[in-house]
VEXMAR-731366 format. One record per residue (C-alpha): x, y, z. Coordinates in steps of 0.05 Angstrom, whole numbers, padded with zeros to 5 digits, always signed. Layout:
XYZ...
//
This chain:
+00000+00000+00000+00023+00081-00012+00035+00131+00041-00027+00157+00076-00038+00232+00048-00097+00232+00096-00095+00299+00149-00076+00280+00216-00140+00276+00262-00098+00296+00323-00062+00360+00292-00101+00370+00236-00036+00385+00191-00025+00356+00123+00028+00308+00114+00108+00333+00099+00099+00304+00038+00052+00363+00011+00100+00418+00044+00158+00396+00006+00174+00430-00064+00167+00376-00117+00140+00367-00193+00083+00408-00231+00049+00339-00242-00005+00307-00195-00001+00238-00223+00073+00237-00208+00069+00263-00133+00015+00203-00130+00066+00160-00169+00116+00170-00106+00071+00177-00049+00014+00139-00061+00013+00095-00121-00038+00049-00105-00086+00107-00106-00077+00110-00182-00127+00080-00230-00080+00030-00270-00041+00002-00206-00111-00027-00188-00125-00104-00195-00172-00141-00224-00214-00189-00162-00188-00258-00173-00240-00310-00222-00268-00249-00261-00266-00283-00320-00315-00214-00356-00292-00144-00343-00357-00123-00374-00381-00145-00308-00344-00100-00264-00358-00036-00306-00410-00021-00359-00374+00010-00422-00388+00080-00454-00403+00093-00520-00406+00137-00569-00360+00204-00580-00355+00252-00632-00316+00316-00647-00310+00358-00700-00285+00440-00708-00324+00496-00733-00301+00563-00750-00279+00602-00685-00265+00532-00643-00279+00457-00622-00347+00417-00611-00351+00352-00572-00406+00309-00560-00424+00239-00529-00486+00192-00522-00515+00175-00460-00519+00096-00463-00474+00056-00424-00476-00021-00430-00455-00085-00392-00454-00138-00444-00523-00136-00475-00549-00102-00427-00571-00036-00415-00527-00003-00354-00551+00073-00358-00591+00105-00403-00563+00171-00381-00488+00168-00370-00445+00232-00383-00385+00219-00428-00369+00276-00442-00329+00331-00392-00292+00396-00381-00224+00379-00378-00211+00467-00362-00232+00523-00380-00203+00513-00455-00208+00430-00463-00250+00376-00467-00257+00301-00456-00296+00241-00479-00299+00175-00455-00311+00106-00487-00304+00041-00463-00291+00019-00393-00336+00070-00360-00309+00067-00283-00239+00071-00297-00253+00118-00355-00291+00170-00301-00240+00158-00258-00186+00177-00301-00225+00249-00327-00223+00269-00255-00151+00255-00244-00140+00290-00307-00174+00343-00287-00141+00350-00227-00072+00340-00263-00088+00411-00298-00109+00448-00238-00048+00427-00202-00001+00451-00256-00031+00515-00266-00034+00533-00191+00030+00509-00183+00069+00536-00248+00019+00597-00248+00002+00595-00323-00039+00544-00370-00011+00485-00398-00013+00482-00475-00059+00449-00510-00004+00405-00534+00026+00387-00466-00053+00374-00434-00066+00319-00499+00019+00289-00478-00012+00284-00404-00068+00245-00419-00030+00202-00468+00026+00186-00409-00044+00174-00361-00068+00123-00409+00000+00085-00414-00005+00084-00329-00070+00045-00343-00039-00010-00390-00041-00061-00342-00110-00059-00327-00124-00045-00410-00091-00113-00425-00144-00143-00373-00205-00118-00410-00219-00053-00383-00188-00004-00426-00206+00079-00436-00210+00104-00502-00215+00183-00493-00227+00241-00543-00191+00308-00520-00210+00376-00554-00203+00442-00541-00183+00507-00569-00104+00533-00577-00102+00598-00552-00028+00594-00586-00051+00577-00655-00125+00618-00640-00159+00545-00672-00189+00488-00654-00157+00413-00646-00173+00352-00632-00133+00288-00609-00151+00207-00608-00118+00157-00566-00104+00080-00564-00111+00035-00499-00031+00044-00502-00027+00116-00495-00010+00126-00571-00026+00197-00584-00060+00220-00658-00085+00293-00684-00144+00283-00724-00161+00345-00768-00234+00365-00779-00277+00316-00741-00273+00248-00709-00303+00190-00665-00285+00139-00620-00325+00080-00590-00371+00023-00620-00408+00072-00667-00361+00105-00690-00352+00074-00754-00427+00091-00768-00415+00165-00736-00353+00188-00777-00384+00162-00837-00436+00207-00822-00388+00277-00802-00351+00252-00869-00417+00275-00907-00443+00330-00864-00385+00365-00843-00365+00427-00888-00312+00486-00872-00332+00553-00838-00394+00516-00816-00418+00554-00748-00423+00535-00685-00500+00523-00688-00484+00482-00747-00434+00441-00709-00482+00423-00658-00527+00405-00711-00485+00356-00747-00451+00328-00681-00523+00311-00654-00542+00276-00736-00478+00237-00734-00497+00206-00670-00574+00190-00689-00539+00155-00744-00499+00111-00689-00550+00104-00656-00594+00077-00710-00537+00020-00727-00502+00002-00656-00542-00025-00608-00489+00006-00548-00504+00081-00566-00570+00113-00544-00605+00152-00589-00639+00216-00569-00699+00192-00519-00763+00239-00518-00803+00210-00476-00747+00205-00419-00727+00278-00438-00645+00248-00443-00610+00280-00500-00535+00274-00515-00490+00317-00482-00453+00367-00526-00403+00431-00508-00360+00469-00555-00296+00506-00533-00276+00570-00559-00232+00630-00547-00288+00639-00492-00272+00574-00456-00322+00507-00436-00397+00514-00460-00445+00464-00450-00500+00463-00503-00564+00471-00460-00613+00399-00469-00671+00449-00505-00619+00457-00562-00601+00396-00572-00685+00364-00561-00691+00425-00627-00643+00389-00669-00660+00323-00659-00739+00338-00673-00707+00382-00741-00668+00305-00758-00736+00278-00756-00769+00311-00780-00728+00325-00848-00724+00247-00847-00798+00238-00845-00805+00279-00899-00749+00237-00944-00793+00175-00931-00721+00156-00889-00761+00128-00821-00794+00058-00827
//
């Protein structure tokens, strides 16, 4: 087991070990002092034989650009073999106030890891006093995700999506990953998870350049209903339930989270156009 970085009851105090100067990088003062307390040093219970069973998997995540910044946007179904785990699972997160992050697969570890790397940004900006580039946020997740290969190689790997605007470069970007940690720049638009094949096939056909942000949110919310229609893992827009997917943009004016009334808009516009092509058995 790590070091204890609980507070001592008696004294109150924290522990020496978060007095004494040390790296801009919370996963490697957790690496020295408490490494058990990080996701991929867990183990698996002995005579699982189906990871599926100890955490439903996430699915599906899309991102694309749009003229002035970065849209990403997730379902809301989760899934534990064939069944249903959550109908309303968010995927899809703040990473700060210029980034973003979207989860498939293993959902528990894949939460898990969003919070720590959302915690790994905080830390280096309070302690370094400035932001970490855009570049050096999608390296940190990709050196998180490599932490995790043991548990990946058991079954429960994290597939994330990072996006977020470059306040260097004043554009949009957007990065994939492997279980691994290999890290990949995808230009335009994107998707990970098990309909993603159907989703980017989708973005290949709707998305167009200097499209706005209303637009975006238009076409990220189509290419999932066409997931949705083929994969069985990734929820479709449910009226009745009021659960749409979750969508956010980032732009030179940070994190925005699409509010659900948009999004309930654009999926009655889909169809409704569709109706009227005769598209909807």
């Amino acid at each position: 087991m790590g070091s204890d970085l609980s507070a001592d009851r008696t004294t109150g105090r924290l522990p020496d070990a978060f007095l004494r100067p040390g790296s801009s990088s919370f996963v490697d003062f957790l690496a020295e002092h408490a490494p058990d307390r990080l996701p991929g040093n867990r183990t698996m219970p002995a005579g699982v034989t189906d990871p599926a069973t100890l955490s439903p998997h996430a699915t599906t995540i899309v991102a694309l650009t749009f003229d002035g910044g970065v849209l990403l946007a997730g379902d809301r179904r989760a899934t534990a073999g064939p069944m249903i785990a959550s109908r309303s699972i968010e995927k899809v997160f703040p990473a700060d106030e210029y980034s973003a992050v979207g989860i498939a697969g293993s959902a528990g570890i894949g939460l898990e890891l969003v919070r720590l790397f959302q915690l790994e940004l905080e830390h280096y900006e309070k302690i370094e006093g400035s932001l970490l580039s855009l570049t050096g946020k999608a390296n940190r997740l990709a050196t998180m995700l490599r932490g995790n290969l043991a548990m990946a190689m058991q079954g429960l790997a994290v597939v994330p999506l990072f996006a977020g605007y470059d306040l260097d470069k004043d554009t949009g970007r957007i990065f994939s990953y492997d279980a691994t940690g290999g890290r990949y720049e995808e230009h335009e638009h994107h998707g990970v998870g098990s309909g993603s094949i159907f989703a980017r096939g989708a973005l290949k056909k709707l998305w167009r350049r200097g499209m706005d942000a209303e637009a975006a949110v238009q076409v990220a919310v189509e290419a999932l209903y066409d997931a949705a229609d083929d994969d069985s893992a990734t929820g479709g827009p449910d009226t009745v339930r009021g659960i749409y997917p979750v969508v956010a943009t980032v732009s030179v004016d940070g994190y925005q989270r699409i509010e659900d009334a948009e999004i309930a808009r654009a999926a009655e516009q889909i169809v409704a156009q569709r109706r009227e092509r005769g598209s909807i058995a």
